[in-house]
C-alpha positions in Angstrom: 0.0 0.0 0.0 1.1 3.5 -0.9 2.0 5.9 1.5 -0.1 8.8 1.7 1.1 12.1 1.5 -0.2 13.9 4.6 0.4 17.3 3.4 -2.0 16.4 0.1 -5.0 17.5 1.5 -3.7 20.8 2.9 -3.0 21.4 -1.3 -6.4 20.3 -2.4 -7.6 22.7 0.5 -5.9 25.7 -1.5 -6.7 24.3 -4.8 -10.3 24.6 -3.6 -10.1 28.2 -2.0 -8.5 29.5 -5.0 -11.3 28.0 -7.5 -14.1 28.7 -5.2 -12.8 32.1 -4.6 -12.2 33.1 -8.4 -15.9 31.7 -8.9 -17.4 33.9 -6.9 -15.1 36.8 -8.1 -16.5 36.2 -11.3 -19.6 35.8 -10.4 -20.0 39.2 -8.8 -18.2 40.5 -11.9 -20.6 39.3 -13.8 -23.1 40.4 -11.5 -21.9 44.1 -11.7 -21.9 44.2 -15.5 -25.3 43.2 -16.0 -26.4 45.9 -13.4 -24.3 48.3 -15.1 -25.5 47.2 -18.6 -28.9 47.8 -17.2 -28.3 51.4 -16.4 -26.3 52.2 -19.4 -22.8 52.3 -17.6 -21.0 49.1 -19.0 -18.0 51.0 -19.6 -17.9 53.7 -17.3 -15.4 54.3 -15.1 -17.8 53.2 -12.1 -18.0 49.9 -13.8 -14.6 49.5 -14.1 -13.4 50.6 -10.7 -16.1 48.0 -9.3 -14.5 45.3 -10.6 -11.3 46.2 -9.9 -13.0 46.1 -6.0 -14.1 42.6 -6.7 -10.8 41.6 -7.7 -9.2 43.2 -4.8 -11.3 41.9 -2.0 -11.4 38.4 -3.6 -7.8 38.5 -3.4 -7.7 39.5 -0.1 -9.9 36.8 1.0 -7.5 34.0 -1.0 -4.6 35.5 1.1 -6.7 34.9 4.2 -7.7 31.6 3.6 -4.3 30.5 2.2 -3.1 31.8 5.5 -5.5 29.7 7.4 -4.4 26.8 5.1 -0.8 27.5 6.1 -1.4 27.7 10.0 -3.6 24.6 9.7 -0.4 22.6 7.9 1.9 24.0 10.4 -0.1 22.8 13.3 -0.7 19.2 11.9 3.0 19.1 11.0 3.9 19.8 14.5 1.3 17.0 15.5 3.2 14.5 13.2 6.1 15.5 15.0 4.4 14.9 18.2 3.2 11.1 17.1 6.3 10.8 15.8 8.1 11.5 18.9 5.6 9.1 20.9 6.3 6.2 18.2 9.6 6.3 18.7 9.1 6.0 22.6 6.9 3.5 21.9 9.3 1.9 20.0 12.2 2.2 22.1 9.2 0.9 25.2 8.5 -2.2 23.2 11.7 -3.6 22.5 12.7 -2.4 26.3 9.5 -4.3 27.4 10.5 -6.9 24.9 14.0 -7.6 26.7 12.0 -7.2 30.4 9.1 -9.0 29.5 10.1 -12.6 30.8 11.2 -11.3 33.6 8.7 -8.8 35.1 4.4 -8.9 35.2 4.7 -5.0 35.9 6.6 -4.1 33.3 4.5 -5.9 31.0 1.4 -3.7 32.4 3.7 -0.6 32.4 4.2 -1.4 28.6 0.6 -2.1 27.5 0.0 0.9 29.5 2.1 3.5 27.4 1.0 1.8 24.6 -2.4 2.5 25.4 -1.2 6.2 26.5 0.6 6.9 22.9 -2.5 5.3 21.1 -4.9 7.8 23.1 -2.8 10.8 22.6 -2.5 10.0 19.1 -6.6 9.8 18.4 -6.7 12.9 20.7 -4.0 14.8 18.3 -6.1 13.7 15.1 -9.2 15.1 16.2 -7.7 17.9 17.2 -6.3 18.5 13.6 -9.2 17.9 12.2 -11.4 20.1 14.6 -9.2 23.1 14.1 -9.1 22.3 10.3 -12.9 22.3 10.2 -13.1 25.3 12.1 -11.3 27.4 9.7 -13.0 26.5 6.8 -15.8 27.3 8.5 -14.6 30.9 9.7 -13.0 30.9 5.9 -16.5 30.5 4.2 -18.2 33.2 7.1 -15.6 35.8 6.3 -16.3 35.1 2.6 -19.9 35.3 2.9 -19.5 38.3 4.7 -17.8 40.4 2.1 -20.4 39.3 -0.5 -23.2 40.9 1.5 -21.0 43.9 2.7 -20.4 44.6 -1.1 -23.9 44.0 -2.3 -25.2 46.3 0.3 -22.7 48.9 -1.0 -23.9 48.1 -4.6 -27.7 48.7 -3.9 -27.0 51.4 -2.2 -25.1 53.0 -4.7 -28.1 52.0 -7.0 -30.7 53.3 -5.2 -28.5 57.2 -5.2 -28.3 57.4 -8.4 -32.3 56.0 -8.7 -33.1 58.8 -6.6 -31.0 61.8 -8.2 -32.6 60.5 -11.6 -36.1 60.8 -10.2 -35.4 64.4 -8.8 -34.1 65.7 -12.0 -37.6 64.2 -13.8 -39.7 65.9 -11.3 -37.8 69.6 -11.5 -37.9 68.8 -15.6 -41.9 67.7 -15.1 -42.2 71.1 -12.8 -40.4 73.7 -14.7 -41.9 72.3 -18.1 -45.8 72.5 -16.1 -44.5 76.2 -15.3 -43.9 77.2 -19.3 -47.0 75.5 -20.2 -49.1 77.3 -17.7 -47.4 80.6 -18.9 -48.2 80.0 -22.5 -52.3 79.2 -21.5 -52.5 82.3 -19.0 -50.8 84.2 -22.6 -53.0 82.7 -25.1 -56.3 83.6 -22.8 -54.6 87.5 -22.3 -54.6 87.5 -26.0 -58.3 85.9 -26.7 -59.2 88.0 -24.1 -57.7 91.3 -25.4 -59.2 90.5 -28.8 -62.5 89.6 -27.4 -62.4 93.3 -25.9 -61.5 95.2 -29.4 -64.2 93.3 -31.6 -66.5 94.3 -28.8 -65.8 97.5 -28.4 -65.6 97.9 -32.4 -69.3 96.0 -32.4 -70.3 98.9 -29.9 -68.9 101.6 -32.1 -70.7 100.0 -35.2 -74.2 99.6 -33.6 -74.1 103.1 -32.0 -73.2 104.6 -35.3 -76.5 102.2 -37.2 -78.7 103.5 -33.9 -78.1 107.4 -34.6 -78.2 107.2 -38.1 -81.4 105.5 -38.0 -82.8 108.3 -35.6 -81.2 110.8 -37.6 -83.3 109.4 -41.1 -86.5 109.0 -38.4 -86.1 112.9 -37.6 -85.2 113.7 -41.2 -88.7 111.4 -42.3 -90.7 113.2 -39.7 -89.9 116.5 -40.4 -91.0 116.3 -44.3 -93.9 118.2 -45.8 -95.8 115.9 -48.2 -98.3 117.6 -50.8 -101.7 117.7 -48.5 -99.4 119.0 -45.8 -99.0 121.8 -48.1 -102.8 122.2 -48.9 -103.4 122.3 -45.4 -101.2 125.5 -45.4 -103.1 127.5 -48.3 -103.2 131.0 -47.9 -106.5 132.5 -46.2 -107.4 134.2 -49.9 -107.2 131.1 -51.8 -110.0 129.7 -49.6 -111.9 133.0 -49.6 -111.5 133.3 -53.4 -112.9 129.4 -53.6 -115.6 130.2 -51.3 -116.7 133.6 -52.9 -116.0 132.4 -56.8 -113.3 134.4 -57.5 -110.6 132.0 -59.0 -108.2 134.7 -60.8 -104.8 134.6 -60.7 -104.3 138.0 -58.5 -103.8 138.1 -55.3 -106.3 137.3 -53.1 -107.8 134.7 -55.7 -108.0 131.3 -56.1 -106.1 130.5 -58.7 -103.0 132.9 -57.1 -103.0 131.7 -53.9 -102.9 127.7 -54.9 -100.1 129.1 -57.4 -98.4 130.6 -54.4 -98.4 127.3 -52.4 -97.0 125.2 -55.4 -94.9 128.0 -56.5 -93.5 129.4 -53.2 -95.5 133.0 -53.5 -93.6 134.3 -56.2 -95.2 133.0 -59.5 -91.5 131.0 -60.1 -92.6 127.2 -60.4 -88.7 126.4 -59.9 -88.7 128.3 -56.6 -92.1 127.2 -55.4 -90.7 123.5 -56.0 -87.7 123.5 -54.6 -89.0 125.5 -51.4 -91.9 122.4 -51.2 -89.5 119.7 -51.8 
C-alpha cells in the first residue's frame, strides 16, 4: 500500500479556495456588468473601478484563507512530530518491554499501558487537527460570505442614489416644463381676451353709429312736408277766393294763392318746388 502524503489534503484545500474564490469573483463580476448594462454604464469608469474592487477583495480573502491553510499545515506538521516522537518511545518501550518481558508482570502492564497512553494521545492529536481544520473552513467561508453581503449592500446602495437623483431631476424637468405650459395658457387667454375686448368695443362703435343714423333718417322722415301738408297750409285768400268764386290769378284769388303754395308765393314754379320739396 502506498504511502499517503499527509500534506495532500492541505493542497487540495488551497486548490479549492483559489477555484471557489475566483468563482465567486467572477460571479459578482458578472453580477456588476449586468447591473451596469442595465443602467447604461457598461463601460464607465464606475463599472470599471467596481471590478477592480471585486478583484481586490477576492484576493484578499485568498490570502486569508491561504493563511488559514498554512497555519492549519503548520499545526498538523507539528502534530506528526508529536506522534512521531511518541512512536519512537513506543518503540524504544516495546523492544525495552521486549528484553523485560520474561522477567517482570509490571513491566508488562507498564508497557501495555504507554502503549495504550501513545494510542490515546494519538486519536486525541487527530481530532484535534481535524477540529481546528474544520473550524477554519468554517470561519473561511463566514468571512467570505461576509464580504459578498458587505459589497452587495454597498452596490444597492449605490443604486438606489443614483435612482433617486434621476427621479429628482424628472420631477424639476416635469415642474419647470408644467411652469412654461401654464405661462403660454395664461398668454393665449390675455390675447383671446384682449381680442375679445377690441371686436366688442368695435361691435359697440358699429351699432351706436347704425342706432343714430337711423334716428337721424326718423327725424329727417318726420320733419318732411308731403303735398296735402302743403294744402293744409293755403293762404287765407285762396279759400276765400274758392268760397266767394273768385278764381283769378291775383292776389287774393283762387287760382293765385294755390299758385303761391305750389310756387312758393312768387309765380316762379322752380322756386315754389324747390321751397316744397
Amino acid at each position: 500500500m502506498a504511502e499517503i502524503d499527509p500534506d495532500a489534503r492541505f493542497q487540495r484545500a488551497r486548490d479549492k479556495a483559489k477555484q471557489e474564490t475566483g468563482a465567486a469573483v467572477q460571479q459578482r463580476k458578472e453580477a456588476l456588468k449586468r447591473k451596469f448594462a442595465q443602467a447604461g454604464l457598461s463601460s464607465s469608469g464606475a463599472a470599471i473601478k467596481q471590478e477592480q474592487v471585486a478583484d481586490k477583495e477576492g484576493q484578499a480573502q485568498l490570502g486569508t484563507r491561504l493563511g488559514n491553510i498554512e497555519s492549519a499545515q503548520e499545526q498538523s506538521a507539528l502534530q506528526r512530530q508529536e506522534i512521531q516522537k511518541g512512536r519512537e518511545f513506543q518503540s524504544s518501550e516495546r523492544e525495552a518491554g521486549q528484553k523485560f518481558a520474561s522477567g517482570e508482570a509490571k513491566t508488562g502492564r507498564d508497557f501495555a499501558a504507554l502503549q495504550a497512553e501513545a494510542q490515546r494521545k494519538y486519536m486525541t492529536g487527530e481530532r484535534l487537527s481535524s477540529q481546528e481544520f474544520a473550524a477554519l473552513q468554517a470561519g473561511e467561508q463566514r468571512q467570505f460570505a461576509t464580504g459578498e453581503r458587505e459589497a452587495g449592500q454597498k452596490y444597492a446602495s449605490i443604486e438606489a442614489s443614483k435612482g433617486r437623483t434621476f427621479a429628482e431631476k424628472q420631477s424639476i424637468a416635469q415642474r419647470d416644463f408644467a411652469a412654461k405650459q401654464a405661462g403660454y395658457d395664461r398668454a393665449i387667454q390675455q390675447s383671446q381676451f384682449l381680442e375679445s375686448m377690441t371686436f366688442a368695443k368695435d361691435q359697440f362703435e358699429y351699432d351706436k353709429f347704425v342706432s343714430d343714423f337711423n334716428m337721424q333718417m326718423a327725424k329727417d322722415e318726420a320733419n318732411k312736408e308731403d303735398m296735402f301738408d302743403r294744402i293744409g297750409n293755403l293762404g287765407t285768400g285762396a279759400w276765400k277766393g274758392i268760397l266767394s268764386g273768385d278764381y283769378s290769378k291775383g292776389e287774393g284769388g283762387a287760382l293765385g294763392g294755390v299758385a303761391d303754395v305750389f310756387l312758393g308765393g312768387g309765380g316762379s314754379m322752380t322756386r315754389g318746388i324747390s321751397k316744397w320739396f
